[in-house]
N, C-alpha and C positions, 0 to 999 in steps of 0.2 A: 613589750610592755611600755618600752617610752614612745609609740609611735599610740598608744592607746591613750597614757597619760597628755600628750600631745593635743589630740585631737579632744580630749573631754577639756582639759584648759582653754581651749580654744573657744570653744561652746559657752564654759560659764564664764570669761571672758568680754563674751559677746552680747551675753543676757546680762550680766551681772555685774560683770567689772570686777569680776572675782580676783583674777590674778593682778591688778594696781593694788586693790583692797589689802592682799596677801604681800603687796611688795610694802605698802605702807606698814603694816606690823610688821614685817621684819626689818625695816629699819627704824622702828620706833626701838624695839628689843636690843637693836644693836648700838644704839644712843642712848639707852640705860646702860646698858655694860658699860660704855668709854664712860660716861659720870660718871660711876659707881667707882670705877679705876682710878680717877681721878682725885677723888675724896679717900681712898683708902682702902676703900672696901674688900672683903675678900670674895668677894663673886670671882667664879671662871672667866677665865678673862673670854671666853668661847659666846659665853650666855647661853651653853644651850640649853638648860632646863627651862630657863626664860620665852627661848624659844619656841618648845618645843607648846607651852602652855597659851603662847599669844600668837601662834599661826597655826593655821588648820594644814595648812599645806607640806609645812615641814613635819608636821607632826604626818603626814599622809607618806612622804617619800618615806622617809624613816620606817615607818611600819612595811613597804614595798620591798624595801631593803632585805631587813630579815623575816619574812615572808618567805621570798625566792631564797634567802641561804637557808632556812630549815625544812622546809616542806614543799615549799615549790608553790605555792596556791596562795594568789593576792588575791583580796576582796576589800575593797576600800569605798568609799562614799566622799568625795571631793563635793565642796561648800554643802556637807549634809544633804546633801539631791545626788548628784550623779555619779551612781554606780559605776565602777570599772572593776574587773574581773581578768585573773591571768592564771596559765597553768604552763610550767612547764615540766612534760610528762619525763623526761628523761630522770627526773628529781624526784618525781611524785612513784610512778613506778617501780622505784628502785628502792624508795622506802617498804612498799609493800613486800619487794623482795629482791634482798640484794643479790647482786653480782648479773642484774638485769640491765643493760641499758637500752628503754624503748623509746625509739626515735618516730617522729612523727610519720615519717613515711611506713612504718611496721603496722602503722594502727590505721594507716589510710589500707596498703595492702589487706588488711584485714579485712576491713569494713566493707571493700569492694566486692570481696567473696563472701558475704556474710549471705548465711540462705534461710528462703522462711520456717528451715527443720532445725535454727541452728535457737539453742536460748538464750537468758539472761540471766547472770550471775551478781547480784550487789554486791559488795565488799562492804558493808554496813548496813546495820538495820534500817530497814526503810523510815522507819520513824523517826530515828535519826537524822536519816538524808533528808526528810523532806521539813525537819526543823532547822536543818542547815540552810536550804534553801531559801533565796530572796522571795519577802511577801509579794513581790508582781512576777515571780517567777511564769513561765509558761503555763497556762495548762494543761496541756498534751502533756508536760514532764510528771507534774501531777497526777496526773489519772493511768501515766504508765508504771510510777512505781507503786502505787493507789494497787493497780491490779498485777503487782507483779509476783512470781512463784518459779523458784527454781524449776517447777514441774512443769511448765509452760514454754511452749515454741514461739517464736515470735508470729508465728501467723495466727496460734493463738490468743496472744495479747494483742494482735491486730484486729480480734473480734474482737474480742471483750471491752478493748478502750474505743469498740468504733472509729480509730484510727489506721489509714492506708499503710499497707506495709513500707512503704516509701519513709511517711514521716516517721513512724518505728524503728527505722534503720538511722533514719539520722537522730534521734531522739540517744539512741542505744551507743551510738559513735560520739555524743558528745558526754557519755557517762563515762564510755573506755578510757578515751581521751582525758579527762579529771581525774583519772584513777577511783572514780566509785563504781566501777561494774566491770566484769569482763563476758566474754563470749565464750559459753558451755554448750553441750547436745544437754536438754532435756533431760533430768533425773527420772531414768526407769529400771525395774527389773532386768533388762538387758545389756545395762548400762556395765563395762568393765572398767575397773579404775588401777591402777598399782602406784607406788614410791615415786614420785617424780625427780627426774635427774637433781642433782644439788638441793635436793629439798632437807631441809636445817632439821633432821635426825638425832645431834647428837644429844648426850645426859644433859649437858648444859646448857641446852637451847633455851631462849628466854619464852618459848610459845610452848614450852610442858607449864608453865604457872599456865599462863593465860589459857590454857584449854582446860585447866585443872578448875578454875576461876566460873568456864564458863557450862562444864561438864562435872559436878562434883561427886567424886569416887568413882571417876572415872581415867586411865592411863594414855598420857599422847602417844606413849611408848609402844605401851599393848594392842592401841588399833594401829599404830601405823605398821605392830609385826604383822595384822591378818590381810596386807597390801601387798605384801615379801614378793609375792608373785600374783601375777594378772587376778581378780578374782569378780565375777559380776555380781551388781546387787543380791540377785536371787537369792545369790549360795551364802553370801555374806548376812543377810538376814534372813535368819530363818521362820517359816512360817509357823513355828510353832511356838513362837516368843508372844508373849503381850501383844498389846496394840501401841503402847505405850513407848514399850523397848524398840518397838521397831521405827517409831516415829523420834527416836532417841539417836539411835542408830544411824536414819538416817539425815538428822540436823547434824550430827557430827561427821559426814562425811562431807555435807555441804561447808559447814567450818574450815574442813584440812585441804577443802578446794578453793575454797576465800583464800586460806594460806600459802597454796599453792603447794601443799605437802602431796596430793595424791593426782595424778593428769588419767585421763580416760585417756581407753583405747581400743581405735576402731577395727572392723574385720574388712581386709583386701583381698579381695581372687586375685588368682594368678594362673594360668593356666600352662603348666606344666604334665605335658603328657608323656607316657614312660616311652611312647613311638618314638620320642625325640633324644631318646637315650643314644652316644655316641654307636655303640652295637648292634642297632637296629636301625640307624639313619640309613644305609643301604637297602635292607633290605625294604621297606617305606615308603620310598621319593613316590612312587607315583605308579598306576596300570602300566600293564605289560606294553611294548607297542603294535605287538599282532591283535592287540583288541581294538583297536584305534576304529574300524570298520566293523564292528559287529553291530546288527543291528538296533536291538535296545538300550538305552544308559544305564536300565537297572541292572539288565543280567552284565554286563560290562562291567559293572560295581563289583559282583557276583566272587571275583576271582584277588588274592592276594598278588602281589609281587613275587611270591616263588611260587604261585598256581594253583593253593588251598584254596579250598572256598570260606569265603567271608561271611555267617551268618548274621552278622551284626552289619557291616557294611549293608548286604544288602536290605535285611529290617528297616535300617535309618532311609536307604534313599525309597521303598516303598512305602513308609511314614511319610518322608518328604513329599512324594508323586502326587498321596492325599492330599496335599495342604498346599499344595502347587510351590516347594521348595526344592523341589529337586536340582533345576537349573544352579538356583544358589549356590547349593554344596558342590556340585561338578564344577561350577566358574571359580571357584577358590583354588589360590596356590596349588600347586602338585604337594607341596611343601606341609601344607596346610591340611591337606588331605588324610593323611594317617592320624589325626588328631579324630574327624568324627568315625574312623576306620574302631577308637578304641570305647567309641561309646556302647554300653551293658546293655544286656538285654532288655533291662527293667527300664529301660527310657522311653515312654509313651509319648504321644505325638505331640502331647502340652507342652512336655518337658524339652522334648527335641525342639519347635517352635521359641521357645524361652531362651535357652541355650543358642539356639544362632542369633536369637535378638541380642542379647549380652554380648555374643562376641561381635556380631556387625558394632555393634555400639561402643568395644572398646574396654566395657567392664570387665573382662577377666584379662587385665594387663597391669592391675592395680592404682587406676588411677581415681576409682571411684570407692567408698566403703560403702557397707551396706547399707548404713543411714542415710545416704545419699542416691541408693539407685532405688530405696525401697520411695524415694519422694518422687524420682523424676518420671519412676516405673508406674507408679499406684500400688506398688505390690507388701503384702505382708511379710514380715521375716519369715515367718512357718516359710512362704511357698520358696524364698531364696532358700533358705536353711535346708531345706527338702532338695533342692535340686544341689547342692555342694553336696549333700548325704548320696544321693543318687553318682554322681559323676566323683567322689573321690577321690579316683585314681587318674583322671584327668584333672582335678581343680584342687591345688594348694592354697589355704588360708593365711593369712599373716595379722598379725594384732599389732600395728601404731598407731602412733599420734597423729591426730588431724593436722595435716601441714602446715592452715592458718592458723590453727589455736594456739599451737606450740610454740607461736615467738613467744607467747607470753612467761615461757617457760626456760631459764639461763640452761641452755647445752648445748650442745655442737651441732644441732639442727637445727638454727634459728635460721639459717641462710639458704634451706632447702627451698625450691620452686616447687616440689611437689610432692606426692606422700613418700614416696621412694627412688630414690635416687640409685639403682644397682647397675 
């Protein structure tokens, strides 16, 4: 802030002769006080109400002052022209929600992974924000809260404002940043939300008025019990409500997300297969060694580790042979091998195809959620959702928090590198 105040003095200084002008009243002001004292008077001996009326500038610092002790957020106009502007988010953030403290590196971390599936969240009416805003404000800032809707992805709003997802992200990172907006997935039917950690639940919270205020005959108490446990739009609004209730419904869940009362949460594979169970790791590792020379790879599949035949082994590698995958599955681990040894009958060549692509790529290890592979896939949830249904008993789901969205959220994963740390 003083290296900004600094450098705009400097300026109108330069043009204006702002800061002589500024130092002549203040020691006109301060040669009224000693007269005044002189004669009798009972002025403060300080002068600053004197002050504060015959200098722009004192009257500027002053407002800087308590500015940054209550809100964090300066907005000042030095010689009535030049703007200077300041935010410090550790102050501003933490109003929104205590027991947070977000430090600028949190919100850079952010921003760097921020993706074009990821949305935008105001923390104020946009009408609001955009009467907040300075008249020669941008307008790219304009036309992005102009068209902005909790329902929309940012590659979304990057068509509709005809703005590059580039300036989108940086548009989006200087909202985070001020504490008017944060980084959500897109409100959809598939969307899961529950209680976010430390989120301010109790009878006395001062945000049951203000949602009683902004929801009338409506309980912060009562929706925040239908959160208790994970619950996704869908089930949560049911389709047999109004059109009205539902659009009610769902403004009040974008509310308890502005307040940080409820955090989405995303679905992880994991791929845990019961071949990997300590009881069965022997019998597993890998083909016999008297098959090492038999002639075909398939009929070589053909056979367990204690000498059964493997009807499914060899399905998958005569699936594979079609689609010219077979090599694949045989070059993988010994280790690794009893994993597609447990794949069902019901897995067709799409599916087996899909299934090695995930795993070459790393998604069933949790470090991708399904928002995320359905983007970089092209693929729809039915067709992931269909292959976790298919492969069950190979692929365990888990429902968190998006790693980068979660700083924005006070608990013991704020310092996580990734979705899962086990």
């Amino acid at each position: 802030m003083s290296k900004r105040l600094g450098k705009a003095l400097k300026f109108e200084e330069e043009h204006f002769s702002y800061v002589t002008n500024e130092i002549k009243a203040l020691q006109s002001a301060h040669d009224i006080v000693l007269s005044s004292l002189e004669e009798g008077d009972k002025m403060s001996a300080s002068g600053y109400e004197l002050i504060m009326k015959q200098s722009d500038i004192a009257l500027n610092i002053k407002k800087v002052y308590d500015e940054l002790i209550t809100c964090g957020l300066v907005y000042i106009k030095l010689n009535k022209n030049h703007q200077v502007s300041f935010c410090l988010p550790q102050k501003v953030h933490k109003l929104y929600c205590k027991g947070i403290m977000m430090e600028p590196e949190l919100i850079d971390k952010c921003m760097k992974n921020l993706k074009p599936y990821h949305g935008l969240l105001l923390l104020t009416e946009p009408n609001r924000l955009l009467d907040s805003l300075y008249p020669d404000s941008s307008t790219p800032l304009i036309k992005l809260i102009k068209m902005y809707s909790p329902l929309k992805s940012i590659q979304i709003l990057s068509t509709d404002t005809s703005l590059p997802l580039s300036e989108i992200s940086s548009l989006i990172g200087s909202l985070v940043y001020w504490g008017k907006a944060s980084v959500i997935f897109p409100l959809c039917s598939s969307n899961m939300y529950v209680v976010a950690p430390n989120a301010s639940t109790h009878t006395n919270s001062s945000l049951i008025e203000k949602f009683m205020q902004a929801f009338p005959g409506h309980s912060l108490l009562n929706e925040i019990s239908e959160f208790s446990l994970p619950i996704s739009l869908k089930h949560r609004i049911s389709p047999l409500s109004y059109p009205h209730e539902q659009k009610e419904i769902a403004q009040m869940i974008v509310w308890m997300l502005q307040h940080r009362i409820l955090m989405q949460l995303h679905t992880y594979m994991f791929l845990v297969p019961a071949s990997f169970h300590s009881d069965q790791k022997t019998k597993l590792k890998s083909l016999p060694d008297e098959l090492e020379d038999s002639p075909p790879l398939i009929f070589q599949a053909q056979v367990h580790a204690d000498g059964e035949k493997n009807n499914v082994w060899n399905k998958l590698l005569t699936l594979a042979a079609n689609d010219k995958m077979e090599s694949e599955i045989l070059a993988l681990d010994s280790d690794l091998q009893p994993v597609f040894r447990k794949l069902p009958l019901t897995v067709n060549q799409d599916d087996l195809k899909l299934f090695l692509h995930f795993f070459k790529q790393g998604y069933l290890r949790g470090t991708h959620h399904i928002e995320e592979i359905m983007y970089l896939e092209n693929k729809t949830r039915a067709q992931i959702c269909q292959l976790i249904d298919k492969l069950r008993q190979l692929i365990v789901t888990c429902d968190i928090e998006d790693s980068y969205i979660n700083q924005f959220y006070p608990h013991v994963h704020n310092n996580h590198s990734g979705p899962c740390n086990v």
